[in-house]
C-alpha positions as CSV (number, residue, x, y, z in Angstrom):
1,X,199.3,37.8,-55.9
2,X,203.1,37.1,-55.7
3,X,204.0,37.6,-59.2
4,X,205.9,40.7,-58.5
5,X,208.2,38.7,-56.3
6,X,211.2,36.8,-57.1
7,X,210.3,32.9,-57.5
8,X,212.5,31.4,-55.3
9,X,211.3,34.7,-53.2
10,X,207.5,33.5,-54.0
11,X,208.2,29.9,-53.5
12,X,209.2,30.9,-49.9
13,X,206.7,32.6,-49.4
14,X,203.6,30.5,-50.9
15,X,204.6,27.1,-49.3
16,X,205.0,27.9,-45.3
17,X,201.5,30.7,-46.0
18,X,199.8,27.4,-48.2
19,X,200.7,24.9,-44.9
20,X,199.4,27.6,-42.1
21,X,196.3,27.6,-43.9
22,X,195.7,24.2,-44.4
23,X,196.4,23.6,-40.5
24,X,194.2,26.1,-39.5
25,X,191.3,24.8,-42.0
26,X,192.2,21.3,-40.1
27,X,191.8,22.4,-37.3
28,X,189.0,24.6,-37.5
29,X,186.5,21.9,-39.3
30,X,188.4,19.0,-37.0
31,X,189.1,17.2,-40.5
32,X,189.3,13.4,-39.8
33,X,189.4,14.0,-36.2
34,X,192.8,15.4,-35.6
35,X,191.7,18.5,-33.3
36,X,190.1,15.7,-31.5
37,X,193.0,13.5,-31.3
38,X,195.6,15.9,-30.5
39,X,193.3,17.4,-27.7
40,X,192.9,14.2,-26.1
41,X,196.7,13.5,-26.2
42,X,197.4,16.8,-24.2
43,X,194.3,16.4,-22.0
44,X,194.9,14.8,-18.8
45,X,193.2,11.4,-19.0
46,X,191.8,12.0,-14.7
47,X,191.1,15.0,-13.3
48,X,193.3,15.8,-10.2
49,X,191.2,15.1,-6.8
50,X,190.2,17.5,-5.0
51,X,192.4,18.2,-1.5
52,X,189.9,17.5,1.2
53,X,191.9,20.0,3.6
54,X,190.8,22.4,1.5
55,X,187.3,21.4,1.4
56,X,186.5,21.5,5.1
């Protein structure tokens, strides 16, 4: 579908388009766990306690 671009043009194109999908197929079917690892790493590991001024 890019033949009627310029190769280096093509190459440019095909590479950074060829990586987004592969992260987003990662990341859609959690392929060897990495949604799941990177979630984890950005998730707080305990929830914040609840302020019990606010609770009365």
């Amino acid at each position: 579908p890019l033949r009627h671009l310029d190769p280096a043009l093509a190459l440019g194109v095909a590479v950074p388009l060829g990586a987004g999908l592969y992260a987003a197929l990662v990341w859609l079917f959690d392929i060897a766990g990495l949604r799941s690892q990177v979630e984890g790493r950005f998730r707080p590991a305990h929830p914040a306690a609840a302020d019990p001024v606010a609770a009365e």
